[in-house]
C-alpha positions, 0 to 999 in steps of 0.5 A: 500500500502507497503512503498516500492510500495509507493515509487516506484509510486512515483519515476515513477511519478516524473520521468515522470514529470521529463522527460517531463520537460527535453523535453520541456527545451530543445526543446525550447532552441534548437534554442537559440544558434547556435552549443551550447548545451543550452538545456543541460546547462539550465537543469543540471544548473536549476536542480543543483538549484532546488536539492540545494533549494528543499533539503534545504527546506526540512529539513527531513520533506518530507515523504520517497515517496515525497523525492522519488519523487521529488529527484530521480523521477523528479529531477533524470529524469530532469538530473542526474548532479544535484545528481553528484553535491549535492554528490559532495558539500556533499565530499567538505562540509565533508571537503575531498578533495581528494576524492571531486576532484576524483569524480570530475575529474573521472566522468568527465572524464571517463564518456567522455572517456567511451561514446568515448568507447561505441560510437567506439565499437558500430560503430565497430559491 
């Protein structure tokens, strides 16, 4: 099997796991707390940690196809919030905060505003 195919298994196992994982915490939170999205919160804050504690463990010793699995696979299908903020902490760490708050407050942002857009042209077809 080429790397390439190894890591392209693997992402799709991983995001399997991952998107499983993402069901099972937020159906079992749902009911938690009333008209608040727990489900959500749990998964970006759990994955956030998860990304932070698993890179640090990692320390470049994870072959391509596990660091592909675990990273992009589960982690990215669990919630991409946790890529936005290790790239995030990674622009602080780098000591340029300019461009850490422009990605910050851009993707927040915009991502709302485009939602609201996509959401309006949709209702508008």
């Amino acid at each position: 099997m080429t790397m390439h195919a190894a890591l392209i298994l693997a992402v799709a196992a991983g995001g399997s796991l991952g998107a499983l994982a993402r069901l099972l915490v937020a159906t079992m939170s749902k009911s938690w707390i009333e008209g608040f999205p727990v489900g959500t919160f749990l998964i970006n804050v759990t994955g956030c940690f998860a990304f932070g504690l698993l890179w640090a463990l990692h320390d470049g010793q994870w072959s391509r196809p596990v660091v592909a699995a675990v990273f992009t696979g589960f982690l990215g299908a669990f919630t991409t919030f946790s890529t936005f903020a290790f790239e995030s902490l990674d622009l602080l760490q780098q000591g340029r905060t300019l461009a850490f708050v422009g990605n910050v407050l851009g993707q927040n942002i915009l991502s709302v505003l485009s939602l609201s857009g996509g959401a309006w042209i949709g209702r508008c077809l």
